[in-house]
C-alpha positions in Angstrom: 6.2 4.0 88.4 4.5 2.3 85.2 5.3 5.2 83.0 8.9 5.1 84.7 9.3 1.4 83.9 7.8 1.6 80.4 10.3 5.0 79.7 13.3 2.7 80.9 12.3 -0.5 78.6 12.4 1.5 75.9 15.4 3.4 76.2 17.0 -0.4 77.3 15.2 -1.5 73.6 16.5 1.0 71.8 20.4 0.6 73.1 19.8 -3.3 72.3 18.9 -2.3 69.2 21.8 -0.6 68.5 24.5 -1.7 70.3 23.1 -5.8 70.7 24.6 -7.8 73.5 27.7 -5.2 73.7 25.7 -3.4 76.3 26.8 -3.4 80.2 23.7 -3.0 81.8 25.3 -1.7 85.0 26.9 1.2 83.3 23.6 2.4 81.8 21.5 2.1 84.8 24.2 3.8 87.0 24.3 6.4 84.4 20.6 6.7 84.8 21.1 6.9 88.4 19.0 3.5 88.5 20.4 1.4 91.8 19.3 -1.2 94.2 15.8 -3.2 93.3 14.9 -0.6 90.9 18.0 -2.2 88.6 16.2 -3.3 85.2 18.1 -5.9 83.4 17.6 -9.0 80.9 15.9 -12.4 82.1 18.8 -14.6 81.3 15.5 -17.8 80.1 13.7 -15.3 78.1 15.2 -12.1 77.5 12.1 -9.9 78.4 13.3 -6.5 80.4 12.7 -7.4 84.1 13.6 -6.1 87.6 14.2 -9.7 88.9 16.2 -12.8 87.2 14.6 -14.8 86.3 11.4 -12.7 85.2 8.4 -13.8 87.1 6.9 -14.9 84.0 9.6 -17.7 83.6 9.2 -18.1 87.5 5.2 -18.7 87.2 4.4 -22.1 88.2 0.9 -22.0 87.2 2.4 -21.1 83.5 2.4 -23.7 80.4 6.3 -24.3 80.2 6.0 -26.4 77.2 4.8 -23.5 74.7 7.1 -20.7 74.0 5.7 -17.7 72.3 8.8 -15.6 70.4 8.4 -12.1 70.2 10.3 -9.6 68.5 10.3 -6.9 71.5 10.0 -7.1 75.2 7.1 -4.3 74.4 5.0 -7.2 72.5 4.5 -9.3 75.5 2.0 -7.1 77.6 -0.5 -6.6 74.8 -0.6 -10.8 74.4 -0.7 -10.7 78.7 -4.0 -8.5 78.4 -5.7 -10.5 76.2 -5.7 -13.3 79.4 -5.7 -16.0 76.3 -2.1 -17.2 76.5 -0.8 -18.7 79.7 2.5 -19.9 78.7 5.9 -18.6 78.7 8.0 -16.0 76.3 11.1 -15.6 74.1 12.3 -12.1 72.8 14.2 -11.9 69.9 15.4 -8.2 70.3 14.8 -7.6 66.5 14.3 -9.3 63.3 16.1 -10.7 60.6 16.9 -7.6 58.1 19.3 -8.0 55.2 18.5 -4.4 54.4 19.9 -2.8 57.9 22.9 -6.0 58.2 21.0 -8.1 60.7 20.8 -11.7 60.5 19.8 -14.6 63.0 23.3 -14.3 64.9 22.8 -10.7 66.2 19.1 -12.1 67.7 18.8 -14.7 70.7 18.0 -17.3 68.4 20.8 -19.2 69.4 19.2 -19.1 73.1 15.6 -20.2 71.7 17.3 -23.3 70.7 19.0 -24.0 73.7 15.6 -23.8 75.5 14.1 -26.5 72.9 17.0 -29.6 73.9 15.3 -30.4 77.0 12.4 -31.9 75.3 9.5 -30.3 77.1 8.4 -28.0 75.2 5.6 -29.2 73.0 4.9 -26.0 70.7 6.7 -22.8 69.6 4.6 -20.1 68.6 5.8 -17.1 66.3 4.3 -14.0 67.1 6.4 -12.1 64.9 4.9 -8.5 63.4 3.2 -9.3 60.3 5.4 -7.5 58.5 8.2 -8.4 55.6 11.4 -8.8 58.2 8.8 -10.3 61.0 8.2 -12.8 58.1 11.3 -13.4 57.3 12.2 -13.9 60.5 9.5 -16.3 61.2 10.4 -18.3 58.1 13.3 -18.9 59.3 12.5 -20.2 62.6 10.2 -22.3 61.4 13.3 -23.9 59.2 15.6 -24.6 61.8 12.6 -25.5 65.1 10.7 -27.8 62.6 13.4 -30.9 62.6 13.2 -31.3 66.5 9.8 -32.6 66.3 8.0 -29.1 67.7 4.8 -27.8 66.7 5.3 -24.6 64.8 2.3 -22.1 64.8 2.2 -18.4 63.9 -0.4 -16.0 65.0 -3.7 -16.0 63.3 -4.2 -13.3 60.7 -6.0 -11.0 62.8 -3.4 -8.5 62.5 -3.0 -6.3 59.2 0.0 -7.1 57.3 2.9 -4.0 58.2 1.0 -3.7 61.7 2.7 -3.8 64.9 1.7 -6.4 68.5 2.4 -3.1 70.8 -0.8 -1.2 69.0 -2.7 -4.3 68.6 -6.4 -3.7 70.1 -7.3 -6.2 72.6 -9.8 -8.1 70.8 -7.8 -8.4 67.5 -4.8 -9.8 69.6 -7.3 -12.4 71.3 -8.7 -13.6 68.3 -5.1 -14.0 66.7 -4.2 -16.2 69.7 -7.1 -18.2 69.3 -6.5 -18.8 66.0 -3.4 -19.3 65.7 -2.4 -21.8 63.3 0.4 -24.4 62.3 3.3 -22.4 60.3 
């Protein structure tokens, strides 16, 4: 079932990619011939691809709720998850900002990311963004607008090559970029 649920997030990644938040989730899983608890849709606190709203990350009690760790794809998270070195909770983008291909901030869930910062609790944001020149971009920007409410700002430590990916990310580089991680 692993290689099912992988095969599914990315075929849900790449219609988000396309088609944003114009997708009916319902339509594509019935299409897919996906009913019942095997339904995949969007965590409506973090937008990771999960079976059960909200995902059981966002549910975990025994996880740090006052750090937030943005990622660009629901496919970055499990690499970070292995490395057992980050216990909080998650925020996927769905993308990055590109000027090149027309994307900018408004077709992400950046509005959402804000939205989980009013409530004050959480204490540090950190941008795990690929190191590459629309992940920088990207985490440039957040950095401008999440920096006036008073919230630490870090980025990943540079374990990872620039123009590398987090979903091919060896265990031990992705470790030591978490541990190192550093104010942005």
């Amino acid at each position: 079932a692993t290689g099912s649920l992988r095969d599914a997030e990315n075929i849900l990644q790449r219609l988000l990619t396309c088609y944003g938040n114009q997708i009916d989730f319902s339509q594509v899983q019935t299409a897919l011939g996906l009913t019942g608890d095997s339904r995949v849709r969007l965590c409506s606190v973090c937008f990771n691809i999960t079976d059960c709203d909200p995902c059981l990350i966002c549910q975990g009690k025994e996880r740090d709720h006052s750090k937030i760790c943005v990622v660009e794809r629901p496919s970055d998270i499990p690499p970070l998850e292995q490395t057992g070195k980050y216990n909080g909770v998650y925020h996927v983008l769905h993308g990055t900002i590109s000027p090149a291909q027309g994307i900018g901030s408004e077709q992400l869930k950046v509005k959402e990311l804000l939205l989980r910062l009013q409530d004050g609790l959480v204490t540090e944001v950190i941008l795990a963004t690929n190191p590459n020149l629309e992940g920088e971009a990207t985490a440039m920007y957040l950095r401008q607008i999440i920096q006036p409410l008073n919230i630490c700002v870090s980025r990943l430590a540079r374990g990872l090559p620039f123009g590398a990916d987090l979903e091919y990310a060896d265990d031990m580089t992705l470790r030591q970029a978490i541990e190192g991680r550093q104010e942005f």
